[in-house]
N, C-alpha and C positions, 0 to 999 in steps of 0.2 A: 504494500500500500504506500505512495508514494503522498508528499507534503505536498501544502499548499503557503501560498503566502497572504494573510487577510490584508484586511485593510487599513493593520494601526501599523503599516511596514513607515518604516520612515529615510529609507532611501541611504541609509550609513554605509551599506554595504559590506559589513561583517559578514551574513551568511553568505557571500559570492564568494567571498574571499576564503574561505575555510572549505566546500561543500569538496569532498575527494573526486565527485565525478564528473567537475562542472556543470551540472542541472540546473544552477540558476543565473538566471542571464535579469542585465537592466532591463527595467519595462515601465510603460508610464499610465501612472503614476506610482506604482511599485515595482520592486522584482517578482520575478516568474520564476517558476519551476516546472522545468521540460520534463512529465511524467514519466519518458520512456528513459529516460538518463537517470531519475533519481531509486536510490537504493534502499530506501527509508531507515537512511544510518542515524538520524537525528541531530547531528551535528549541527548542523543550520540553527534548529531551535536550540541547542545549546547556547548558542553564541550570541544570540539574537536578543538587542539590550531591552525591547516589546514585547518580543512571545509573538512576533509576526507568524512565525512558522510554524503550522499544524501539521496533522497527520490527515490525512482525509478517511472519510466514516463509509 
């Protein structure tokens, strides 16, 4: 099950910068996450000073 990014992202770009399999790319008004790329390793939400990054349900 791959993440999402909501809409408290506020554009720091922490979780681009950390994600091992490059999944998330700039997008506007937030970052994105290419589903088929991500590994739902959590990282991203680790890092993330928001909680922008979910898991999807």
């Amino acid at each position: 099950m791959a993440y999402f990014i909501n809409d408290d992202c506020v554009m720091c770009g922490a979780c681009k910068d950390e994600c091992p399999t490059g999944a998330i790319s700039e997008g506007d008004p937030k970052y994105t996450i290419d589903d088929s790329k991500c590994d739902d390793c959590g990282t991203c939400a680790e890092v993330c000073p928001v909680g922008a990054p979910q898991p999807k349900k």
